[in-house]
N, C-alpha and C positions, 0 to 999 in steps of 0.2 A: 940475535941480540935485541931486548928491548929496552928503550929508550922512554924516559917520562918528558915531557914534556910539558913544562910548567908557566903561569901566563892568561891571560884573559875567558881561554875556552883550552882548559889542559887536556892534553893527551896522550895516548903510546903510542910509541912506532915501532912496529916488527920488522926488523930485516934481519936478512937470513944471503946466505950465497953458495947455492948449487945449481949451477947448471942443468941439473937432469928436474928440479921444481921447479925453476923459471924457462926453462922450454915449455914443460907441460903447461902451466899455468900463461901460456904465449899461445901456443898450438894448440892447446888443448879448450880452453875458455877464452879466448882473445883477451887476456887479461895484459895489459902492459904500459908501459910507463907514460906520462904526460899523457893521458886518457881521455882528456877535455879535447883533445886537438885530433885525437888517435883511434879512440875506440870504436871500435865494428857494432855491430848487433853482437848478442850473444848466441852462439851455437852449444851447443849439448850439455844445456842448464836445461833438465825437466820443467815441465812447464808448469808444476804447481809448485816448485822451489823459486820460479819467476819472482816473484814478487817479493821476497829477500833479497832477490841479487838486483832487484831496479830500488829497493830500499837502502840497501849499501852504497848504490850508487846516486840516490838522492841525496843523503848524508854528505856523500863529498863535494857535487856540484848543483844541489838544487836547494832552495828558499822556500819558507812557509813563512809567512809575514802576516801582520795588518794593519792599517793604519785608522785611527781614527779621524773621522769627519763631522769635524765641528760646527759648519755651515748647514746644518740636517734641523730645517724647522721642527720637523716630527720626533725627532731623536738625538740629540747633540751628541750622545757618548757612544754614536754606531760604529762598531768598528766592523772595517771591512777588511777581509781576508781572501789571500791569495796565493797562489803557488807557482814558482819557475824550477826550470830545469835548463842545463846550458851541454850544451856537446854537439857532438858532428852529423850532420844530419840524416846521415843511416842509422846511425843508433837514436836517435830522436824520434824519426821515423817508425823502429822496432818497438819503441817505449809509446806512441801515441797509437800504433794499432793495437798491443797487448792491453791496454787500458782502455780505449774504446769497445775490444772486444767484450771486456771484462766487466764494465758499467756503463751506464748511460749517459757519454760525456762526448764533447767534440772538442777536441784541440787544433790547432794550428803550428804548425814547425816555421819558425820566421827565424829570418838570415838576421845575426846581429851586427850593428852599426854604433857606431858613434859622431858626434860632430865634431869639428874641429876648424878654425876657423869657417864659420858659419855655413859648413859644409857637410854633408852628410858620406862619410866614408863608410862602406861595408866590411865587416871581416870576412874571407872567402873559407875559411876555415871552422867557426863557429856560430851556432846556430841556438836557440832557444825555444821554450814551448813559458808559455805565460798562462796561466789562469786563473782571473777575478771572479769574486763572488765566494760567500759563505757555505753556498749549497754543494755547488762542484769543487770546491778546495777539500770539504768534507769527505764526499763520496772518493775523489783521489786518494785523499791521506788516507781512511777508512782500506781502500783495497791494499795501499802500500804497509800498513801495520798491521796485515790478519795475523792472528798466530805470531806475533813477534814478542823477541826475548831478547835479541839484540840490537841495538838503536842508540846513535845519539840524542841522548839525554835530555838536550837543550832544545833539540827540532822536536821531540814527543810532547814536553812542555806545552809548545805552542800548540801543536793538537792537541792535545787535552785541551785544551782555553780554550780551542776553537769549539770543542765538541759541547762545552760547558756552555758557552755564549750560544752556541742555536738552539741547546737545549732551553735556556731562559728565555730566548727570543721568538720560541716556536709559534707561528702566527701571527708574528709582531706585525708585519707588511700585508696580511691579506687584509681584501676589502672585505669591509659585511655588507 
């Protein structure tokens, strides 16, 4: 059955109910429900299909953003760009060695927290990868759209602007 879904950022939704495709895609890809809280590494995804399936899985729980910084004597209109990813920290784990392996980047998997009455509580469950800067958000998003055909729309957007903006800013920041 597919379903539109209509609204600020519209979509489809595919569902479907058989048994013998939601085993496989359980058993078989650790594919399953609430994935933010759930999901394992991926096991018996070839490893040059990798980077579709951490791209899918960006689309649902990861940010590409920037904000501009207005306080920039040298540059008022800088905008700085960034990328998160949010999930359980074996798959997080899986996703910053496959990209470390794959370009020249270093990440960090940090437990997320919020405050709450001026207190700092952990989620024990959910965990995050952060990454600022224009150069490594590039070279990330860059490995996660090789060869891509399918993608939301609205996160390739922002890549493209990002790719746009270093391209016009190329050497903005070195000294002579």
């Amino acid at each position: 059955k597919i379903v539109k879904c209509e609204g600020k950022f519209p979509s489809v939704m595919f569902s479907f109910r058989s048994n013998i495709i939601a085993n496989r895609l359980i058993n078989k890809y650790n594919i399953a429900t609430r994935k933010s809280l759930t999901l394992k590494p991926p096991k018996n995804i070839p490893k040059n299909l990798l980077f579709h399936f951490y791209r899918g899985y960006f689309d649902g729980d990861g940010s590409l953003f920037y904000t501009k910084l207005i306080n920039r004597s040298y540059n008022p209109k800088y905008k700085a760009f960034g990328f998160s990813l949010i999930g359980t920290k074996k798959f997080l784990i899986s996703f910053k060695k496959w990209a470390e392996k794959n370009i020249d980047i270093t990440m960090k998997v940090k437990q997320r927290s919020k405050y709450k009455s001026g207190k700092v509580i952990h989620n024990p469950r959910t965990y995050f990868i952060n990454i600022n800067g224009n150069k490594n958000s590039e070279k990330l998003m860059t490995l996660l759209y090789k060869n891509a055909k399918i993608f939301l729309s609205r996160k390739c957007k922002i890549y493209k602007n990002l790719l746009q903006y270093n391209k016009n800013y190329k050497g903005f920041f070195k000294k002579s």
